[in-house]
VEXDREN-2710 file (C-alpha; in Angstrom, 1 decimal):
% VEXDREN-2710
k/r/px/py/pz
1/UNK/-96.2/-55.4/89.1
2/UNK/-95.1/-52.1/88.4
3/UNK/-97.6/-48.8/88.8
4/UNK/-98.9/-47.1/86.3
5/UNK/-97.8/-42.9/86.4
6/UNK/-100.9/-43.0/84.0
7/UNK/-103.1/-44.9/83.2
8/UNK/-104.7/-45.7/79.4
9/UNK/-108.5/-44.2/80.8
10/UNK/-106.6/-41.4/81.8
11/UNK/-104.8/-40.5/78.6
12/UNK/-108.0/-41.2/76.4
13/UNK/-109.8/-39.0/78.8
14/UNK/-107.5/-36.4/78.5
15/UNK/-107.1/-36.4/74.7
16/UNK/-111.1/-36.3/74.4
17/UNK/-111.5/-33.7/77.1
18/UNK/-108.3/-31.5/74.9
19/UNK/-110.4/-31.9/71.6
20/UNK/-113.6/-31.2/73.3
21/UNK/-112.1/-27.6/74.9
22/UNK/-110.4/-26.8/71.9
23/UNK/-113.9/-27.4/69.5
24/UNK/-115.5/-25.6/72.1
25/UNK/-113.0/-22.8/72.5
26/UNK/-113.3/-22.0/68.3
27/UNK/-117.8/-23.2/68.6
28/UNK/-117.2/-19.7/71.3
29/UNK/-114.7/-18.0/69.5
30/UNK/-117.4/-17.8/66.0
31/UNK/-120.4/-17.6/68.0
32/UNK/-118.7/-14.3/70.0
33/UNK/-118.6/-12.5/66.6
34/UNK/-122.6/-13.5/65.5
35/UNK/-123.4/-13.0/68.7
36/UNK/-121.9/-9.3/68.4
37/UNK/-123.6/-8.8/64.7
38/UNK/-127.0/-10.2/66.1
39/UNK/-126.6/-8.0/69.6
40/UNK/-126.0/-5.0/67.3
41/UNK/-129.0/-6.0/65.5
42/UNK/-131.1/-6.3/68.2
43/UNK/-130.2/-3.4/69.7
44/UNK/-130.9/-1.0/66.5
45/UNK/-134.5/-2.5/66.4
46/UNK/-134.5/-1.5/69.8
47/UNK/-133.2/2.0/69.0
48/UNK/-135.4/2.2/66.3
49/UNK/-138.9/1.4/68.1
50/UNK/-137.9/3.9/70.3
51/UNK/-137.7/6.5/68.1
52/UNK/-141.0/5.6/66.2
53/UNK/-142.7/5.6/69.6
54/UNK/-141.2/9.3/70.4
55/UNK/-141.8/10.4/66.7
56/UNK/-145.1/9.5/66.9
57/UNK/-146.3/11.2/70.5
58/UNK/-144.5/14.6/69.4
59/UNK/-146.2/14.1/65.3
60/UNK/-149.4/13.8/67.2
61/UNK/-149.1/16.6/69.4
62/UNK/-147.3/18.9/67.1
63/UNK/-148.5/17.8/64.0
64/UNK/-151.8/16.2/63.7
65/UNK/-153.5/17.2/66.6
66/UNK/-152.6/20.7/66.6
67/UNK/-153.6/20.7/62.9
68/UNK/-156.8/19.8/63.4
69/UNK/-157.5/21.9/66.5
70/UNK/-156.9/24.7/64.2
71/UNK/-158.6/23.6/61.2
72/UNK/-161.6/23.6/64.0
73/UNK/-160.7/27.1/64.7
74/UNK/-160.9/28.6/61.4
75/UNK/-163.9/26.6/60.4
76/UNK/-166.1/27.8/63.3
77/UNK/-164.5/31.9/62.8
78/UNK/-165.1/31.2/59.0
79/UNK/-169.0/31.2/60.2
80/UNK/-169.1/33.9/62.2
81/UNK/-169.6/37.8/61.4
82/UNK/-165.6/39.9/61.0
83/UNK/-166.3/41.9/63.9
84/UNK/-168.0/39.3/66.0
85/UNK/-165.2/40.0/68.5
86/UNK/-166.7/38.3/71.5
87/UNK/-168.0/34.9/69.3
88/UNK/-164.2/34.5/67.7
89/UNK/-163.0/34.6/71.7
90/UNK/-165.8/32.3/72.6
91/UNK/-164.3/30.0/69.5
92/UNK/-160.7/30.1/70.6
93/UNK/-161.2/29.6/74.3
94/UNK/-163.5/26.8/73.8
95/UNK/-160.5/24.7/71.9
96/UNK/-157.9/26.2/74.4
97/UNK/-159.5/24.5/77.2
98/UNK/-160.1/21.5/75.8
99/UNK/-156.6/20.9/75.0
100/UNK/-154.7/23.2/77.5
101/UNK/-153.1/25.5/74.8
102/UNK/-151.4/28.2/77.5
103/UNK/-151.9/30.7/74.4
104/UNK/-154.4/30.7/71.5
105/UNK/-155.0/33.6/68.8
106/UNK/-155.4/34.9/65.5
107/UNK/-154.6/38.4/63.4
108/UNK/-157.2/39.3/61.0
109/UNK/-155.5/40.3/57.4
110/UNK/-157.1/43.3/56.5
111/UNK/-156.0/45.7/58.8
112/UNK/-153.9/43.5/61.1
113/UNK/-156.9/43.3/64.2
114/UNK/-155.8/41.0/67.4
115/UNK/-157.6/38.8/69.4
116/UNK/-155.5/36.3/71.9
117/UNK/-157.3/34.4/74.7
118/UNK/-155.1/33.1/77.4
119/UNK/-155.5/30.4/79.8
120/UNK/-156.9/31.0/83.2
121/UNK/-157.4/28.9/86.1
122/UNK/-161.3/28.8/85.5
123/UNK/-163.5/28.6/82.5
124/UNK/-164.7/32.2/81.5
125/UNK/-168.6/32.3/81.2
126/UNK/-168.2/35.8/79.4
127/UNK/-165.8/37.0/76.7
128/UNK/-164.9/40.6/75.7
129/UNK/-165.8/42.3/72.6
130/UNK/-162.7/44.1/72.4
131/UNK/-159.6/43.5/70.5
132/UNK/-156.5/42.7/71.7
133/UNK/-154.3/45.9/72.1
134/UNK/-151.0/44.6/70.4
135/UNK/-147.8/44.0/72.4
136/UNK/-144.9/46.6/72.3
137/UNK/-143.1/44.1/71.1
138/UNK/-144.6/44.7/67.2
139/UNK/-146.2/47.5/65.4
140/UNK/-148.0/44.9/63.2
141/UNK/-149.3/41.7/64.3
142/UNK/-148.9/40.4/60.5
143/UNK/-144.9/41.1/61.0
144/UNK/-144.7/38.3/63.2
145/UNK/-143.0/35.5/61.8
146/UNK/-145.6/33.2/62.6
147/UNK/-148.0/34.9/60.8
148/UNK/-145.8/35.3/57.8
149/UNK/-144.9/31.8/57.8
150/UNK/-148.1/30.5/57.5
151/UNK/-149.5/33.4/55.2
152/UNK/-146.5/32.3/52.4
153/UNK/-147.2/28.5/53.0
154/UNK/-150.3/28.7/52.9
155/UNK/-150.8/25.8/54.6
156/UNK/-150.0/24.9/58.3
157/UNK/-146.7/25.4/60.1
158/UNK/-145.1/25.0/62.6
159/UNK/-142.0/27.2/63.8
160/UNK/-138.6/27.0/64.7
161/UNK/-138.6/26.7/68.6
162/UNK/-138.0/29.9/70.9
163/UNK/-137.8/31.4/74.3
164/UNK/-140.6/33.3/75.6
165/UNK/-138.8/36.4/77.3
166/UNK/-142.8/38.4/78.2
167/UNK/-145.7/37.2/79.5
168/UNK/-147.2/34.5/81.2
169/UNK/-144.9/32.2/79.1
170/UNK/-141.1/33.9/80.1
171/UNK/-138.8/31.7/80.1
172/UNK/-140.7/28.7/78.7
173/UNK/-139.7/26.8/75.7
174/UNK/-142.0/27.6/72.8
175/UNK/-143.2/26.9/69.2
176/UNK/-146.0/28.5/67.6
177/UNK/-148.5/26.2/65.4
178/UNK/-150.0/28.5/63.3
179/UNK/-152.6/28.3/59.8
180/UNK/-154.3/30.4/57.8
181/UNK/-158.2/31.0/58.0
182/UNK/-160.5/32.2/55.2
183/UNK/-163.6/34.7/55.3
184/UNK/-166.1/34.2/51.9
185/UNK/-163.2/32.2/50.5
186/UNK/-160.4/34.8/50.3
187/UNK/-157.4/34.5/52.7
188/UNK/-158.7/36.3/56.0
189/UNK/-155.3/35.6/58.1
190/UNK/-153.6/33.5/60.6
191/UNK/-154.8/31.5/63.8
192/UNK/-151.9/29.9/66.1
193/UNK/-151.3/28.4/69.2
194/UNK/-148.2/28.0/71.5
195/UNK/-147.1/25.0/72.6
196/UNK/-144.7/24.2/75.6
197/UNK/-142.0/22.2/74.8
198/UNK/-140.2/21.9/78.4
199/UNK/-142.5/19.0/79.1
200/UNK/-141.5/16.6/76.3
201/UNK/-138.9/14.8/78.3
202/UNK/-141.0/13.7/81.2
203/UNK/-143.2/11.8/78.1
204/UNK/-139.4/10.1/77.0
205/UNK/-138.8/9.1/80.3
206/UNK/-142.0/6.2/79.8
207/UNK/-139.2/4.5/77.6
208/UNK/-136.3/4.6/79.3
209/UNK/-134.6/1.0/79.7
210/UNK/-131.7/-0.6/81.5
211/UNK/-130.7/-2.4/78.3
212/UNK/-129.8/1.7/76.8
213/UNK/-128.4/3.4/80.2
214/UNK/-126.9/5.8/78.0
215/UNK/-130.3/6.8/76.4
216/UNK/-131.5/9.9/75.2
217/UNK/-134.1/11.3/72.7
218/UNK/-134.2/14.7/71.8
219/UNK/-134.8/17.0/69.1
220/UNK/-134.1/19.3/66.9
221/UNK/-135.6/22.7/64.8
222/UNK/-135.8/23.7/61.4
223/UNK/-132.7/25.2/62.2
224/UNK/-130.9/22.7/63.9
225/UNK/-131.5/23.7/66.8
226/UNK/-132.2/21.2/69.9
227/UNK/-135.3/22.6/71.5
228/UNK/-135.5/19.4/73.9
229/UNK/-132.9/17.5/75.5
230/UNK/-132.4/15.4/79.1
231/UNK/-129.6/18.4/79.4
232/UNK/-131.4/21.8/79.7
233/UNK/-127.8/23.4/79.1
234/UNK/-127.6/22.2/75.6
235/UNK/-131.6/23.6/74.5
236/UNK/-131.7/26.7/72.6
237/UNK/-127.3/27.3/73.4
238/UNK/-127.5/29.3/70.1
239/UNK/-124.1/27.6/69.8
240/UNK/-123.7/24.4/67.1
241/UNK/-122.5/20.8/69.4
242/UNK/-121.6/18.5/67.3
243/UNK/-124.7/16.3/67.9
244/UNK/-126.8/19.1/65.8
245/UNK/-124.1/19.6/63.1
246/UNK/-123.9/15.7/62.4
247/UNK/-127.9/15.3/62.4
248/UNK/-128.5/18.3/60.1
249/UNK/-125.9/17.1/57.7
250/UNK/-127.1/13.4/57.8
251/UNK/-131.0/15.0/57.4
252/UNK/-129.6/16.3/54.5
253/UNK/-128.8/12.9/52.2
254/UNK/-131.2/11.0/54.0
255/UNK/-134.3/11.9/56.3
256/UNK/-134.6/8.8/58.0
257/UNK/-131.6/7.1/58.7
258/UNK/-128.9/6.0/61.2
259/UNK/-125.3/7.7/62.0
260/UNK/-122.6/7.5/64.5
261/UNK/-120.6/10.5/65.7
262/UNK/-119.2/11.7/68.7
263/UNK/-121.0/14.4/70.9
264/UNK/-120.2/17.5/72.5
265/UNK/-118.3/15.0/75.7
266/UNK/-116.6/13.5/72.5
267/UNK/-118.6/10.3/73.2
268/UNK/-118.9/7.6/70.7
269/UNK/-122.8/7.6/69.9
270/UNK/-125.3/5.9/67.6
271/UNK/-128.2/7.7/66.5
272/UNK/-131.4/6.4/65.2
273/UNK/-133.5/10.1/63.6
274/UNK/-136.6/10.8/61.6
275/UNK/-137.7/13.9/59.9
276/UNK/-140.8/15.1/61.5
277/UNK/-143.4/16.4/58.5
278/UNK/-143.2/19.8/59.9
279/UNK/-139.3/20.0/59.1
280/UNK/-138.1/19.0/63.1
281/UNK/-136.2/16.2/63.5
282/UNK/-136.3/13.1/66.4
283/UNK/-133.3/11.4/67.5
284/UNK/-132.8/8.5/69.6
285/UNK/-129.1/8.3/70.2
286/UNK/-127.1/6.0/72.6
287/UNK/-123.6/5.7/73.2
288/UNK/-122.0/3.2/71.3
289/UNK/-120.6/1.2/74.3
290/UNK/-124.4/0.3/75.2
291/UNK/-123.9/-2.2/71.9
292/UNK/-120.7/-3.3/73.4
293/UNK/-121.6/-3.8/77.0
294/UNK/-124.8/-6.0/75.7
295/UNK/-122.3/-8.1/73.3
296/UNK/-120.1/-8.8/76.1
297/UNK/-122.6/-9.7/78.6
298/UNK/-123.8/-11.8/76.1
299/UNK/-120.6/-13.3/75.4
300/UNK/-119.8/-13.5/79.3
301/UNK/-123.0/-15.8/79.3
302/UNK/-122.1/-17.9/76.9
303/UNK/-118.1/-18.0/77.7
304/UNK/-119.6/-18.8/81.4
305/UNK/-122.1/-21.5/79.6
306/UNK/-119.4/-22.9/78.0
307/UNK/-117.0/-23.4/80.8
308/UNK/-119.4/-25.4/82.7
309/UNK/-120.6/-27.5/79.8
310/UNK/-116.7/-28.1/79.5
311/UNK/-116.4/-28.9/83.0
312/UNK/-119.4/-31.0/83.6
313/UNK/-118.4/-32.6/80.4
314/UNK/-115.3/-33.3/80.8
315/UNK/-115.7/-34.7/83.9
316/UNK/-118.6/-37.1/82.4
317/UNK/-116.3/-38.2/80.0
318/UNK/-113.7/-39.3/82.2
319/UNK/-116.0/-41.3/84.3
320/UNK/-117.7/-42.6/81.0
321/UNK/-114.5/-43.8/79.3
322/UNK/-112.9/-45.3/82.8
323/UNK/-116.2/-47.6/83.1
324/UNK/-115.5/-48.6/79.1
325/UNK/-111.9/-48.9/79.6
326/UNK/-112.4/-50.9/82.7
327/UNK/-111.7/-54.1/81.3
328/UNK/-108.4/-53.3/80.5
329/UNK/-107.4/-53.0/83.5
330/UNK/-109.0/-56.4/84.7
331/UNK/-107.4/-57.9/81.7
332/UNK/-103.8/-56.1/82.8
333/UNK/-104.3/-57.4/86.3
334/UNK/-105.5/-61.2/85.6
335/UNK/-102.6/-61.6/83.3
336/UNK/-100.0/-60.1/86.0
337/UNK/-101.3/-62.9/87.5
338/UNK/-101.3/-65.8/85.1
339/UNK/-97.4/-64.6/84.4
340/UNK/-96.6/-64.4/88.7
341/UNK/-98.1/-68.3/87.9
342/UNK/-95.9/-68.7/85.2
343/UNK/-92.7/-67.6/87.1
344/UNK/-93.5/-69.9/90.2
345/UNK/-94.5/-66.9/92.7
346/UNK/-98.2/-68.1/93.2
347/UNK/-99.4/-71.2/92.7
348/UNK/-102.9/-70.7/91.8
349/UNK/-104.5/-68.3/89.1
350/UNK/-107.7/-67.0/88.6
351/UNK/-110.0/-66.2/85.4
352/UNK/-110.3/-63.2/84.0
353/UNK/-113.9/-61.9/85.3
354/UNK/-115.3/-59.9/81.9
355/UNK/-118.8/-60.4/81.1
356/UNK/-119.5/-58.1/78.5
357/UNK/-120.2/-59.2/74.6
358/UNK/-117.9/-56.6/73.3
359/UNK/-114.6/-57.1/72.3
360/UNK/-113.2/-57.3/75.5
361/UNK/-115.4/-59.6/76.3
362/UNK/-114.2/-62.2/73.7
363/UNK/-110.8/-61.0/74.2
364/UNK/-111.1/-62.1/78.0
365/UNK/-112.8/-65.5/77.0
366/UNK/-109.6/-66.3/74.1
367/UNK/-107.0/-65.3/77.3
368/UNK/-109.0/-67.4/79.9
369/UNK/-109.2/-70.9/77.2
370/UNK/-105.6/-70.2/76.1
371/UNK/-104.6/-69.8/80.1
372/UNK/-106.6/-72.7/81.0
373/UNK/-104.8/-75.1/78.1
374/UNK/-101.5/-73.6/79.6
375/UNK/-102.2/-74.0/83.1
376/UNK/-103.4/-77.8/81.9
377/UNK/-100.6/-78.3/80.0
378/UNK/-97.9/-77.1/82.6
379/UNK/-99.7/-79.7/85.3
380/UNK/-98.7/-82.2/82.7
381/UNK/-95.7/-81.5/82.4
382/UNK/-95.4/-81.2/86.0
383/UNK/-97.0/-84.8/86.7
384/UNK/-94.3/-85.9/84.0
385/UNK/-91.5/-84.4/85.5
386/UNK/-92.5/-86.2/88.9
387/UNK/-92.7/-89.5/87.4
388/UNK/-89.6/-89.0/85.7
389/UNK/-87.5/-88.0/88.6
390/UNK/-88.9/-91.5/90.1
391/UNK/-88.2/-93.0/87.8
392/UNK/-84.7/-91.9/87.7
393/UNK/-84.8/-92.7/91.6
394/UNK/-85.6/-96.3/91.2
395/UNK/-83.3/-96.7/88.0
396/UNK/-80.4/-95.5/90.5
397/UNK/-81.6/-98.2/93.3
398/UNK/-81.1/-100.9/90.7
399/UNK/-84.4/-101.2/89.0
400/UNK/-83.4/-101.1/85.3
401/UNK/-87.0/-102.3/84.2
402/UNK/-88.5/-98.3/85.6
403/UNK/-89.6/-96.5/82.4
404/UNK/-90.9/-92.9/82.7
405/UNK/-94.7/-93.6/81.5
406/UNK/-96.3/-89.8/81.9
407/UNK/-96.5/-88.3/78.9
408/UNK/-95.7/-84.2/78.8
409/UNK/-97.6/-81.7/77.2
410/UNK/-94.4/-80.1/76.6
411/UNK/-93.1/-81.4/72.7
412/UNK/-89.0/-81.2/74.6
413/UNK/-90.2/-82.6/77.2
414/UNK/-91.5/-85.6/74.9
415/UNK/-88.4/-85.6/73.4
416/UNK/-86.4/-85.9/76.4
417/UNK/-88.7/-88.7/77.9
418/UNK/-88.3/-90.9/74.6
419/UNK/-84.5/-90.3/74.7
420/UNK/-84.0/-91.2/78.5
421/UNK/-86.2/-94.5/77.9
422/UNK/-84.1/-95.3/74.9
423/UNK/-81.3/-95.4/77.0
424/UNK/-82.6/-97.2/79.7
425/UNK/-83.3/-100.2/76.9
426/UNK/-79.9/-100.1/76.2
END
């Protein structure tokens, strides 16, 4: 019997296993590209939480809070006498050290008269009836810009961020928070506060996450400006990176919106910002390749998911369709057999052992009757054949009465016994 190089389980098993990689390899293909759209996706919701979550601690703090703190202000000095000096101190320390304002004061409208109340290290039980004397720095406390912001809006403000070059405050980061007050409801001038802005970053460090390595919020200024950054080099440069020139133009056509452009490293970036109600802007930006990396660990996952489902699979398949195909091979065998029986190199044959009731099942119980009425049919023959040959033995000793009596299964073989007898009656 000659081998098989392969074998019919083999080749089935191989054509599956082909199809199978190749639906796979286009099911990965498609699903790289959603899975790209949908990481993108994901990742700009991400982006964009953390840049309500940042909008909303700095909008509380600069906005609403300080707001309120001094609407307290001027509703308390609004009650007290003009020249209660020591009472308007008593007013502004009492809200300073609640909240921790470094700096709290106010300029009276008429003729311009300070007060400022810093903050110490203890509580003051006593407070000075004494104005402030005015730093060299003005002639008129109502030239500040502060002040004349707030005195034109008429409403609260808050402005553009600054460095503090005197004082207790050198070389802090500032803005001033500042609103007008009213004495027997006519404009009586302008309270403000100072806030530090150096801190801000350690509060956008609570949303750092390894999914955005590249992460950084920061912001910018009326004037587009960035007054807080993870990079102290790039706060208050007084030079325009191209971070600040792409968010000030975007704020521009839309205040609440996403952008990519490149940064002052010529970076790819994506930035999520917000225009704050006080005219600064927040900005969560990240660099582009944080979308990418996430798509393609993504993808790794899957490709990697994919290669062992194609593996385990495949290998399933095989051993699957071998155990299916298995009767072929005991068909292939018992009929090697039946034809070794056939050519006179065995001299016995066995059934073909399938017990399924599947086609090959039936197909073994057709090819085990048909061998059986062969295997009957060739004994006859045989048993003829025998009688025959005595016959033609005794004929040849002188018996002319022998006649070959077996009968053959084979219909030439019939033949041949008629026509030998014929002759014999002759």
């Amino acid at each position: 019997m000659q081998t098989l190089k392969v074998s019919l389980a083999t080749k089935i098993s191989g054509l599956i296993i082909v199809t199978f990689i190749v639906i796979i390899s286009i099911s990965a293909i498609v699903n790289y590209k959603n899975t790209v759209d949908d990481s993108v996706k994901i990742y700009h919701v991400l982006q964009e939480s953390i840049l309500k979550a940042s909008f909303t601690t700095i909008n509380i703090t600069m906005n609403i809070e300080a707001e309120q703190h001094l609407k307290f202000i001027a509703e308390e000095v609004e009650k007290i006498d003009r020249h209660d000096v020591a009472s308007a101190r008593k007013i502004l320390s009492d809200v300073q050290y609640t909240v921790k304002y470094p700096d709290v004061y106010m300029v009276y409208d008429d003729n311009g008269d300070f007060i400022d109340e810093w903050l110490e290290d203890e509580i003051p039980t006593s407070f000075s009836s004494n104005y402030t004397p005015i730093p060299s720095t003005y002639k008129d406390m109502r030239e500040a810009s502060w002040y004349a912001q707030a005195k034109q809006a008429n409403s609260f403000i808050v402005t553009p961020a600054y460095l503090s070059k005197s004082g207790k405050l050198a070389g802090q980061h500032l803005a001033t928070a500042a609103l007008p007050f009213y004495k027997n409801g006519k404009f009586g001038g302008v309270i403000a506060v100072d806030i530090p802005l150096d801190l801000f970053q350690n509060r956008f460090k609570n949303f750092d996450t390894p999914d955005f390595p590249s992460l950084n919020i920061f912001i910018l200024d009326q004037n587009g400006e960035i007054v807080s950054h993870e990079i102290p080099e790039l706060v208050l440069d007084n030079k325009k990176t191209p971070q600040e020139i792409a968010i000030m133009n975007a704020v521009k056509q839309n205040q609440h919106a996403v952008i990519d452009y490149k940064d002052h490293t010529g970076a790819e970036r994506v930035a999520h910002y917000q225009l704050m109600p006080f005219g600064w802007t927040m900005v969560a930006s990240a660099n582009y390749a944080d979308y990418t990396r996430a798509s393609n660990i993504t993808a790794l996952k899957n490709l990697t998911i994919n290669a062992v489902l194609i593996i385990v699979g495949s290998i399933m398949l095989y051993f699957i369709i071998r155990i299916f195909l298995r009767p072929i091979k005991v068909t292939q065998q018992g009929l090697s057999r039946f034809f070794s029986y056939l050519n006179h190199e065995t001299n016995t044959i066995n059934p073909i052992k399938i017990n399924s009731n599947d086609e090959f099942g039936a197909m073994a119980k057709e090819i085990n009757a048909n061998i059986q009425n062969i295997q009957q049919g060739l004994k006859q023959d045989e048993t003829a054949i025998t009688q025959s040959a005595k016959t033609a033995k005794a004929v040849e000793e002188g018996n002319l009465t022998a006649r070959i009596i077996e009968n053959p299964h084979n219909p030439q073989l019939v033949e041949l016994k008629n026509v030998l007898n014929n002759m014999l009656d002759v």
